[in-house]
N, C-alpha and C positions, 0 to 999 in steps of 0.2 A: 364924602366921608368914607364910602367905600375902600375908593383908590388911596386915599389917604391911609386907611388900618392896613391894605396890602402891601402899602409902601413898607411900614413900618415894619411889620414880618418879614420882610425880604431882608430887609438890613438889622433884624436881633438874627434871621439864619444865618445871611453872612455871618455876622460876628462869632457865632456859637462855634458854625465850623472853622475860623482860620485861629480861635483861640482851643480849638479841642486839644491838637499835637501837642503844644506847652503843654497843656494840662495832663496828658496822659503819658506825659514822660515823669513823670513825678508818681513813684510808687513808694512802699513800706517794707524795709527790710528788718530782719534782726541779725546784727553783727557781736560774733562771739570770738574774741583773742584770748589764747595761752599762750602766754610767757613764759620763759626758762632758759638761767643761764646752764653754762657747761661748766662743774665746778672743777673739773682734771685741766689743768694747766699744760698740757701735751702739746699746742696747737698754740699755747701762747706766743714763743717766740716765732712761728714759720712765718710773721710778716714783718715787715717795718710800721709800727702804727702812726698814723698821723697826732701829733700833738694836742688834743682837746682838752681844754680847761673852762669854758663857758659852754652855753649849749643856744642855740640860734633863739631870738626870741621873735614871735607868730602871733598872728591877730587868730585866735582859735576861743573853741570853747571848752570847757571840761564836763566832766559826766556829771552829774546829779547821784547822789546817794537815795536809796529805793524806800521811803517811808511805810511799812506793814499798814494796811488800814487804807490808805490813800488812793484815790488815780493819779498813775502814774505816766506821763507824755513822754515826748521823745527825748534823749539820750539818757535817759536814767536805768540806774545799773540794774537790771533785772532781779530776783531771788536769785538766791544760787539751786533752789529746786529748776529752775527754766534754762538753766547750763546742759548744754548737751556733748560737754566735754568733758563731765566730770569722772568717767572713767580712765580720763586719758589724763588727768591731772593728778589723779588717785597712784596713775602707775609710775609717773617722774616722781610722786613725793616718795615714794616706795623703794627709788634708787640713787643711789648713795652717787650719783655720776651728775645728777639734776638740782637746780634747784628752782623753785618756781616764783617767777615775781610781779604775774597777774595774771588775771582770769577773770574776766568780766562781759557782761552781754549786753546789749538794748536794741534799743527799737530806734530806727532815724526814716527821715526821708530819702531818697537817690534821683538824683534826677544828672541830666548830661552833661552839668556843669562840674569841669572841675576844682576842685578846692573847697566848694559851696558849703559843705560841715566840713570845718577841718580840725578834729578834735586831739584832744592832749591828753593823753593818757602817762601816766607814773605808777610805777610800784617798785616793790621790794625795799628794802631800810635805806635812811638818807645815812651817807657813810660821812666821817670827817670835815671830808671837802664839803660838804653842803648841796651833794649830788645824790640824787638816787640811782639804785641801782638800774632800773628800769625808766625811762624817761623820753617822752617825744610827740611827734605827731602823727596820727593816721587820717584818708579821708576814703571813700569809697563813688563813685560816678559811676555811669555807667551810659554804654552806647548797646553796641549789638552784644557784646560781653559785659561785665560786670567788671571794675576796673578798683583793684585795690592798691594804691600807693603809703608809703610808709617813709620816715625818715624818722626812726629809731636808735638812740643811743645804751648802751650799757655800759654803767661803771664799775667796778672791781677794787676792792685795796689788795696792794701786793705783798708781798712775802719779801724779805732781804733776798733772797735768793732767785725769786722772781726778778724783782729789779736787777738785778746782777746779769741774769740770762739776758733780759731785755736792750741792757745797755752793750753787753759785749755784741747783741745781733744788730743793732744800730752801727756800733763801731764799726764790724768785719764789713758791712753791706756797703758803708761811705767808705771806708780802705778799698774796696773791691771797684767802685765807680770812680773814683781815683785813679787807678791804677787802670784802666780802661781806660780812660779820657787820656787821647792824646793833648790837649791844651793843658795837663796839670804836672805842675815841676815838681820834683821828689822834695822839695823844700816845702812844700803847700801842706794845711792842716784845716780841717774842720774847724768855722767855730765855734766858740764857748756854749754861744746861745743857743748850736742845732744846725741842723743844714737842710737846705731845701731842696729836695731831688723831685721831678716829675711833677711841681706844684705844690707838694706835702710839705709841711713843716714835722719833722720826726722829732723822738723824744730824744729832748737835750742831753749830749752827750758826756757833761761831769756830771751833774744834778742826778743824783739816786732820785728815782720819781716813787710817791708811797701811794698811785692809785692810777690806773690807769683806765679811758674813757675809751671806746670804740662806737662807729657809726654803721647803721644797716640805712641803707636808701634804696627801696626797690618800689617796683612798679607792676603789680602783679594781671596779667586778666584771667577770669576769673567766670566759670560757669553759673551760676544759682546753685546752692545746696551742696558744692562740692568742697572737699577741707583740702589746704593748703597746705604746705609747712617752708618758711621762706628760714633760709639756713644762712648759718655766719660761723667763724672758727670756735667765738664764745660766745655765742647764744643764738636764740631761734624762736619763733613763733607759729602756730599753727592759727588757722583764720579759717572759720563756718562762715558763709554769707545766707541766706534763707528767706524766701519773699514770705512775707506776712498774707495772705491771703485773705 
């Protein structure tokens, strides 16, 4: 009976130790993003944008709204008293160059897997098209840093004058690889539908376009407790990461 209960000890320590690592890779963070487009149009035309009109669709989850009263578990949207951004969201709404289209916090798990929460966040007003301003997915993992990846869109409606700049930088940019391409005859023309340079499909070149979508995809790493700010021509985001202790 002896040898029999030491036996069994031996083999619940194995188990405890070769299941510890899994388990102490899984810790509590609280994740806090500010959102904010750029509403100065300056920087609109400096690219060619790729043509987006649907946004990817992802096995993800969304945040939970924060019930007063309640306990509240993991991704549910914190108060806004437990925002530790709120001076810095206080200061965009404050200037007239900003516009803000989320700010929200919670509590998740992290562990080394990536993708493992991969959550969808939206804000700011659904414009005509049926997009919002603000829309996509983030997830957070982590190894010996803290690893934040994003693949973020923002939509915009344009100005006639907007579209007008957007489509002459479309034209000059395909005149100009044109004209560089020894393989193309001065008889050759863009088509109707758009042209595809480097992969992109750019904004079709008759079609006045009345809204135009951009993509942020970064992969940021990332200290504990240190604020980020991952930048784009029209918009940006700043990211708190913070262990819950």
């Amino acid at each position: 009976m002896i040898k029999l209960y030491s036996g069994f000890l031996l083999v619940l320590s194995l188990t405890l130790i070769n299941s510890a690592p899994a388990q102490a890779e899984a810790a509590d963070y609280k994740v806090e993003i500010l959102a904010f487009s750029h509403l100065s149009s300056d920087t609109l035309d400096d690219e060619i944008w790729p043509m987006i009109e649907t946004l990817p669709s992802r096995r993800s989850r969304a945040l939970k709204y924060y019930q007063k009263g309640q306990q509240n578990g993991y991704f549910t949207r914190l108060p806004k008293s437990s925002l530790s951004l709120s001076s810095k969201q206080a200061s965009l709404k404050r200037s007239s160059l900003y516009k803000v289209l989320f700010h929200e916090a919670w509590i998740q798990p992290v562990d080394s897997q990536k993708d493992q929460y991969l959550i969808r966040i939206n804000g700011g007003e659904v414009l005509d098209n049926g997009l919002y301003e603000l829309d996509g997915y983030i997830s957070v993992d982590k190894g010996r840093y803290l690893h934040f990846r994003s693949d973020l869109f923002h939509s915009r409606s344009l100005s006639p004058t907007e579209s007008a700049r957007l489509l002459k930088t479309s034209a000059d940019q395909v005149q100009n690889l044109q004209t560089d391409s020894p393989d193309t005859r001065p008889d050759s023309a863009p088509e109707e539908t758009g042209d595809s340079i480097n992969g992109n499909r750019y904004l079709n070149q008759t079609a006045i376009p009345d809204f135009l979508t951009v993509e942020m995809k970064s992969a940021r790493r990332m200290r504990r407790a240190e604020l980020h700010y991952l930048d784009h021509p029209l918009f940006g985001i700043l990211v708190h990461i913070t262990p819950i202790e």
